[in-house]
Structures are given as structure tokens and as C-alpha cells.
C-alpha positions as CSV (number, residue, x, y, z in Angstrom):
1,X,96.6,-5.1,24.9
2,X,93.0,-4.1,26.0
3,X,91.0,-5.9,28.2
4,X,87.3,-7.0,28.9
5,X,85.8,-5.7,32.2
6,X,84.6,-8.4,33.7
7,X,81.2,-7.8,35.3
8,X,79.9,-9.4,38.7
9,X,77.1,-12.3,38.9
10,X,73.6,-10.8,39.2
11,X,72.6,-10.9,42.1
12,X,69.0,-10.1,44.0
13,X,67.0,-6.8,42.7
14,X,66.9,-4.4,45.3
15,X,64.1,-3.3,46.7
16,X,62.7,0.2,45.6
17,X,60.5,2.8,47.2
18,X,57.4,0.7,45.9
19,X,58.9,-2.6,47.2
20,X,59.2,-0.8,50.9
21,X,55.7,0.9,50.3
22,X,53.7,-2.3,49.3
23,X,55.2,-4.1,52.2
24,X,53.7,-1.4,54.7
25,X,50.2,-1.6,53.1
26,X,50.3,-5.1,53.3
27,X,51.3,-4.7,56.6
28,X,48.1,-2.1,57.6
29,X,45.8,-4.5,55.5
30,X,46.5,-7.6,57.5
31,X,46.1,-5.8,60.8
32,X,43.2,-4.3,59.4
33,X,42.4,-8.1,58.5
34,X,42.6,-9.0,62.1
35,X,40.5,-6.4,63.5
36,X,37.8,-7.2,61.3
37,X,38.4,-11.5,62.5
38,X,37.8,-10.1,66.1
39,X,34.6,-8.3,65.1
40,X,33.1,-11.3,63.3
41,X,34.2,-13.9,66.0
42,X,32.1,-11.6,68.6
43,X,34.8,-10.1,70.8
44,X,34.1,-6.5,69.7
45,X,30.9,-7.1,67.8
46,X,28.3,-9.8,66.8
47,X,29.1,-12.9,65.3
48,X,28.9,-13.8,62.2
49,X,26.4,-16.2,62.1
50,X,24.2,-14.3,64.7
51,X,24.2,-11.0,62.6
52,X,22.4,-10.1,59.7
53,X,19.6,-11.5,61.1
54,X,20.8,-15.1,61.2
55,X,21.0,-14.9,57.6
56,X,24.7,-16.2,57.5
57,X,23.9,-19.3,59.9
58,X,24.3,-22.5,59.0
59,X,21.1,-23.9,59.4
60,X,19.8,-20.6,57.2
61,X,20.1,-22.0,53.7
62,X,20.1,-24.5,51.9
63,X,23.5,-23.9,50.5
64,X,24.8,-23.2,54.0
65,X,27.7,-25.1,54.5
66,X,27.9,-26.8,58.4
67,X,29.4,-24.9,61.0
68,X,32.7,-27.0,61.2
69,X,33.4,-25.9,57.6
70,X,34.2,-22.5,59.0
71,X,37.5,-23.8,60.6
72,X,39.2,-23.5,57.5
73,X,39.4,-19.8,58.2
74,X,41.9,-20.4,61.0
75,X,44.1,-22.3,58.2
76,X,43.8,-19.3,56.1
77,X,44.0,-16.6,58.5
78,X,47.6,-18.4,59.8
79,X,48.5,-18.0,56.1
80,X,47.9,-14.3,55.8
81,X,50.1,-13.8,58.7
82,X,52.7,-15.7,57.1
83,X,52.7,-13.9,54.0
84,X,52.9,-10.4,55.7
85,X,56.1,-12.0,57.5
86,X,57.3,-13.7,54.5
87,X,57.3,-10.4,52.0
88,X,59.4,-8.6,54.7
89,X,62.1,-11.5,54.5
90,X,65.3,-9.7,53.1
91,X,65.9,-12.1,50.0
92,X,61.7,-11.4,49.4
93,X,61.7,-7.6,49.1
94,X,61.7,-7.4,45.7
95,X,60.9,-11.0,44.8
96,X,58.1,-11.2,41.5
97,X,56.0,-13.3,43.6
98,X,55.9,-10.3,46.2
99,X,55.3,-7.7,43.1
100,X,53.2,-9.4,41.6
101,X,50.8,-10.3,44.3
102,X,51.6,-7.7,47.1
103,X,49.2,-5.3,46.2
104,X,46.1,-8.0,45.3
105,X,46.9,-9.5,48.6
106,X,46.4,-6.2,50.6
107,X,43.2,-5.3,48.9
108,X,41.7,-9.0,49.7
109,X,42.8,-8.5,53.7
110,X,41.0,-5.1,53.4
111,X,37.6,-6.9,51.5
112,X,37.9,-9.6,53.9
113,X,37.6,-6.9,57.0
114,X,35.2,-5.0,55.1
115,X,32.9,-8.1,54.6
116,X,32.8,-8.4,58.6
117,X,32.1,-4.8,59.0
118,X,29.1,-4.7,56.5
119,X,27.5,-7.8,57.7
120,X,27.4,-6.5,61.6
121,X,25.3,-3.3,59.6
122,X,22.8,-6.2,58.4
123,X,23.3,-4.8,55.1
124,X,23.2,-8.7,53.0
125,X,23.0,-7.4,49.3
126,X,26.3,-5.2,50.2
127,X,28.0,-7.9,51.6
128,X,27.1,-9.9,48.2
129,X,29.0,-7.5,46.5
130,X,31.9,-7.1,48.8
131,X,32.1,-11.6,48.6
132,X,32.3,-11.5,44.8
133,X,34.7,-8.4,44.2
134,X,36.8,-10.1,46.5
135,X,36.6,-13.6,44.8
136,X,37.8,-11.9,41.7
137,X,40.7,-10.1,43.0
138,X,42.0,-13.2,44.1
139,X,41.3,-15.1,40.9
140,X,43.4,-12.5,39.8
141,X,46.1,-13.1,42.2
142,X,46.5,-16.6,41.3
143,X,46.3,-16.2,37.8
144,X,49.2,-14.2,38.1
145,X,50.7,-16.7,40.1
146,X,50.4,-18.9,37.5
147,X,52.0,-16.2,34.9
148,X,55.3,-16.6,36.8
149,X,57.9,-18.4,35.2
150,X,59.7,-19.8,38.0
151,X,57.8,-22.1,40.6
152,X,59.3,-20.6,43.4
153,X,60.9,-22.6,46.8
154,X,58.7,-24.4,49.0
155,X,58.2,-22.4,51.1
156,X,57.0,-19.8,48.3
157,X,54.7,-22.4,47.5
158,X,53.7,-23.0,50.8
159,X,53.3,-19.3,51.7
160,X,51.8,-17.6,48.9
161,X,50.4,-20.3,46.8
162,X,48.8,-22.9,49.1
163,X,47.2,-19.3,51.5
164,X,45.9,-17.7,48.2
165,X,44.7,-21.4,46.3
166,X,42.6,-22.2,49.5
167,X,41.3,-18.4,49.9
168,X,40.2,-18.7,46.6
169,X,38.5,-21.9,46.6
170,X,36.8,-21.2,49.9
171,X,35.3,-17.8,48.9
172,X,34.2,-19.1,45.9
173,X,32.1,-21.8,47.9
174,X,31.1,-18.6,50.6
175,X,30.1,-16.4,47.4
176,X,27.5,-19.1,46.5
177,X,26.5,-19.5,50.3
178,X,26.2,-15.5,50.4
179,X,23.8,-14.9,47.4
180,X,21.7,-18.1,48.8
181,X,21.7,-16.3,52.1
182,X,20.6,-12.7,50.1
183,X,18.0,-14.4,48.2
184,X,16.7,-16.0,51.3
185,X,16.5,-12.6,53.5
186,X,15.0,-10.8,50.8
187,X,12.1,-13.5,51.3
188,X,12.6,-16.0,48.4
189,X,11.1,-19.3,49.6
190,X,13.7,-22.4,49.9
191,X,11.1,-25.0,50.5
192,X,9.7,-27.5,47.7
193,X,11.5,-30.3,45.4
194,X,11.9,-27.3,43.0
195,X,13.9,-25.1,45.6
196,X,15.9,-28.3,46.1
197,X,16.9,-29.1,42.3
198,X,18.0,-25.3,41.9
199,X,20.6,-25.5,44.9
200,X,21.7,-28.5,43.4
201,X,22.1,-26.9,39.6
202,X,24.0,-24.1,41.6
203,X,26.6,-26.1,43.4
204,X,27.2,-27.7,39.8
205,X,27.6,-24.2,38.0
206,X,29.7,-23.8,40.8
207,X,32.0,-26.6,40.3
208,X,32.2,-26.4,36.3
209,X,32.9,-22.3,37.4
210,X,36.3,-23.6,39.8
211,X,36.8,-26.3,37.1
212,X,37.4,-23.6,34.1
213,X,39.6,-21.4,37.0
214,X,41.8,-24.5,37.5
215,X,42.1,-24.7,33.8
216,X,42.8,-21.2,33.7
217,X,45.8,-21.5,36.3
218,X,47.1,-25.1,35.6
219,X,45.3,-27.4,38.6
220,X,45.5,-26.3,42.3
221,X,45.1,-28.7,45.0
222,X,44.9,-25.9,47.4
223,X,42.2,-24.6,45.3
224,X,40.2,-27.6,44.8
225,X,41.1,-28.7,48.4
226,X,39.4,-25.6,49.7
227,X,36.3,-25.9,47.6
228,X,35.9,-29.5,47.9
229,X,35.8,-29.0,51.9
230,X,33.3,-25.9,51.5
231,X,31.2,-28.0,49.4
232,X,31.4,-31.2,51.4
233,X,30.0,-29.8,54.6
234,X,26.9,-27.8,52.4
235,X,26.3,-32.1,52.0
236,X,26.9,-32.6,55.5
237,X,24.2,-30.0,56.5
238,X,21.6,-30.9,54.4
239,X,22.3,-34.2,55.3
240,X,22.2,-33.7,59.0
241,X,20.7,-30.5,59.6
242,X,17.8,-28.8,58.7
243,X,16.8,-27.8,56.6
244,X,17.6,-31.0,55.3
245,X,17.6,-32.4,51.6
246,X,19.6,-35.1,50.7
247,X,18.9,-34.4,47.0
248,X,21.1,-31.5,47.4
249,X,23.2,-33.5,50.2
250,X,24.6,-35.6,47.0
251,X,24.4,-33.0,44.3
252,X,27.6,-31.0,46.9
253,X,29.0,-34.5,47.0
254,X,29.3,-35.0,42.9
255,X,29.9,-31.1,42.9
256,X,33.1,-31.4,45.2
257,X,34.0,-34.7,43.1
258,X,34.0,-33.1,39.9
259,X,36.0,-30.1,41.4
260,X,38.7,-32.9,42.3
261,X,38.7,-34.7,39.1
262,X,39.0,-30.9,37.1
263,X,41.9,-30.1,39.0
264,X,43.6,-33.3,38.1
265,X,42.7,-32.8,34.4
266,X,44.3,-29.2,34.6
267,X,47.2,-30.5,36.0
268,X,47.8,-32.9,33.4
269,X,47.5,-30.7,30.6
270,X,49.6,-27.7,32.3
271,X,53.3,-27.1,30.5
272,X,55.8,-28.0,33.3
273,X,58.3,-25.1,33.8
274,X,60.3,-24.3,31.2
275,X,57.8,-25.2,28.2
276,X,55.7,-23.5,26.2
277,X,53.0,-21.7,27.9
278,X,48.8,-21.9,27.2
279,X,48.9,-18.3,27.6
280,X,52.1,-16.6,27.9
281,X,52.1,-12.8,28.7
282,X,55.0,-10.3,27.8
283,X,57.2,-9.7,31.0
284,X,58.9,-6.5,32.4
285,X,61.8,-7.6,30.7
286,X,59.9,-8.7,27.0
287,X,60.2,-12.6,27.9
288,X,56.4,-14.9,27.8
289,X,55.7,-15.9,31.0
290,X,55.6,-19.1,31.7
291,X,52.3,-21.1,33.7
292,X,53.9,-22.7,36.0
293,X,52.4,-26.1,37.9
294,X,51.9,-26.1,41.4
């Protein structure tokens, strides 16, 4: 009488020589990450909105957001730290989440630093570049967030989605800001009804831009969370700052309202786990992936 060998449950993957590799260079980028924050807060250098010439302050451009707006980098900075903690957890090593965004995440912590760096050199037009490549590596990073077939725990969600969706959304409001800023210091002249009536058509481009990401990745909140605030306080400065135009003022206000009501849309239409995805990709293993709603 022959019998069946009975095999054990699956249990975690274990981690490889990648998974332990990734998690250093994670590691390096967020220090490197935090280095560059104490540059561009002034302890070791100038501060942001002094360098550059002043063409980063708040009162520079019209597409300036208010100073306040800048807190939410202490929100996202916090998160960062959390995900370099989080991928060392044991039970994360090899997680897909932690594959698939480890090495996206490290290379935004190292833009991020090198955005502070090339701004204390006054050199606007590189920081331009450094702002958008870094907006599309993290576009990236949540679209593959949204490839993964399983939602994840809370605190996953918490972690890695809600740090990357409001990264995203705020440097895709700061990418706007920075080209405005560029323009600016390269002597293009902001004054005038018509200077006005192109800030306005940006921060809409702007919005339907986030609103076709958000389709793309099934409706973030922390996504449209982040740009709404960033675009809210460009309102607040033009409303209460100079140099002032309300005409843009209200263009960010119905900017950061359609950003809202896109999200919500995107959300509504997204395939809950499980179903059929818009766009499924083949996996490691040959199975679609499936865009998950968060």
C-alpha cells in the first residue's frame, strides 16, 4: 500500500540575497534622505526658501503655495522612516509590496536629497529636472502598488501606501511650483491678467494630470489628499499674499475640487480585490495582477 507524502502549508518566502541587499540601500537612501532635510531646513546649509536666490519662496510665484503648506513634509518624512523600519520587519523581508517598491523607494529618498543639494548650488533648471524625474519614479511606485493583487494589512496600507500616495500628490503640486519658480528666475514676467489666466490654466492641467493618475491607480485619498492641500494653500497665497490674484486664488480652489471629485470617480469604477482587473499584468508566477482599491 503506497502512500501520498503529505507536504507542509506554505509558509512566508524567504528572503534572498536581493531581499537583504534592497533593505540596506533603502537603508543608506533614507539616511541619505535625512541629511539632505538638515541641509534644506538650514542647519548645515541654506534654507530652502532662502536659496536659489529666493526663487523657491513663497511669496516668489504665483504658483507658490503658502509657507504652512510645507508642513506636510514632516508627515511624509515620518512616513519614510516608517517604511525603512517596516521592510526590515521579519514577516516583510520578502513581502511583494517590499519587492516591488523597495528599490523605487530608495531612488526617491536619494532624488529627494539630491533636490536639496542642487538647489543650495542655485542651479533652478537642474532642480526642475531632478522634481519631475522624481514625480515619475513614484508614479511608478504606486502604479505598482496598484498592480498587487492583495491589498495588504493596515498597516501596509498605512506604511507604504498612505507615505507614497501623499509623496506623490505633493510633488506633483511642487513640480508645478518648481517650473513656475524656473520660469520666473530665468526673467519671465508674472505680472498682468494674462500672467494670471496661465497660472490658472496650469493648476487645471495639473488637476486633470492627477485626475488621469488616479484613474490610472484606482482613486487615492492620500494622493488626492496631498495635492488638494498643495493646491489649497497656492489659493491661500494669492489670496493673502503677494503677489496676490484671486483669479488664480479660485482657479487652485476648483483645481483642488476637481482633484477630489476624480479620486472619487476612480474609486468607483476600480475592480475590488478579487475581480477582473483594468489592466492586469502577468506576475512572477504567470497570474494577472490584480488593481487593488485603497
Amino acid at each position: 500500500m503506497s502512500t501520498s507524502p503529505v507536504r507542509a502549508p506554505a509558509g512566508p518566502a524567504r528572503p534572498t540575497a536581493a531581499d537583504r541587499t534592497r533593505q540596506v540601500v533603502v537603508t543608506v537612501s533614507e539616511i541619505a534622505c535625512v541629511l539632505g532635510t538638515l541641509v534644506g531646513i538650514g542647519l548645515f546649509g541654506t534654507r530652502v526658501e532662502e536659496s536659489s536666490g529666493g526663487s523657491l519662496a513663497a511669496d516668489a510665484t504665483l504658483l507658490a503655495p503658502a509657507g504652512t503648506a510645507f508642513s506636510i513634509w514632516s508627515v511624509i518624512y515620518l512616513g519614510l522612516f516608517a517604511y525603512t523600519v517596516w521592510q526590515w520587519l521579519p514577516s516583510r523581508a520578502a513581502d511583494p509590496r517590499a519587492r516591488a517598491t523597495g528599490w523605487l523607494a530608495a531612488v526617491s529618498m536619494l532624488l529627494n536629497a539630491g533636490w536639496l543639494l542642487v538647489t543650495q548650488q542655485g542651479w533652478i533648471w537642474v532642480s526642475v529636472g531632478v522634481i519631475v524625474v522624481l514625480a515619475l519614479v513614484l508614479g511608478l511606485l504606486v502604479q505598482r502598488l496598484a498592480e498587487l493583487p492583495d491589498p495588504g494589512t493596515r498597516l501596509d496600507q498605512l506604511v507604504v501606501d498612505g507615505t507614497f500616495g501623499l509623496y506623490l500628490g505633493w510633488v506633483a503640486v511642487a513640480t508645478a511650483a518648481n517650473v513656475a519658480a524656473a520660469l520666473v528666475a530665468s526673467g519671465v514676467r508674472q505680472e498682468g491678467p494674462g500672467a494670471e489666466w496661465i497660472g490658472v490654466a496650469v493648476v487645471l492641467v495639473l488637476a486633470a494630470v492627477l485626475a488621469w493618475i488616479q484613474h490610472r491607480v484606482g482613486g487615492r485619498w492620500a494622493v488626492a489628499a496631498a495635492s488638494a492641500w498643495g493646491l489649497s494653500w497656492i489659493a491661500v497665497g494669492r489670496a493673502l499674499d503677494e503677489p496676490q490674484s484671486l483669479t488664480l486664488a479660485y482657479g487652485a480652489v476648483l483645481a483642488a475640487v476637481l482633484v477630489v471629485l476624480a479620486t472619487a470617480f476612480a474609486r468607483g469604477r476600480a475592480p475590488a480585490p478579487g475581480a477582473a482587473p483594468h489592466a492586469a499584468r502577468r506576475t512572477d508566477q504567470g497570474a494577472p495582477a490584480v488593481t487593488a482599491r485603497r
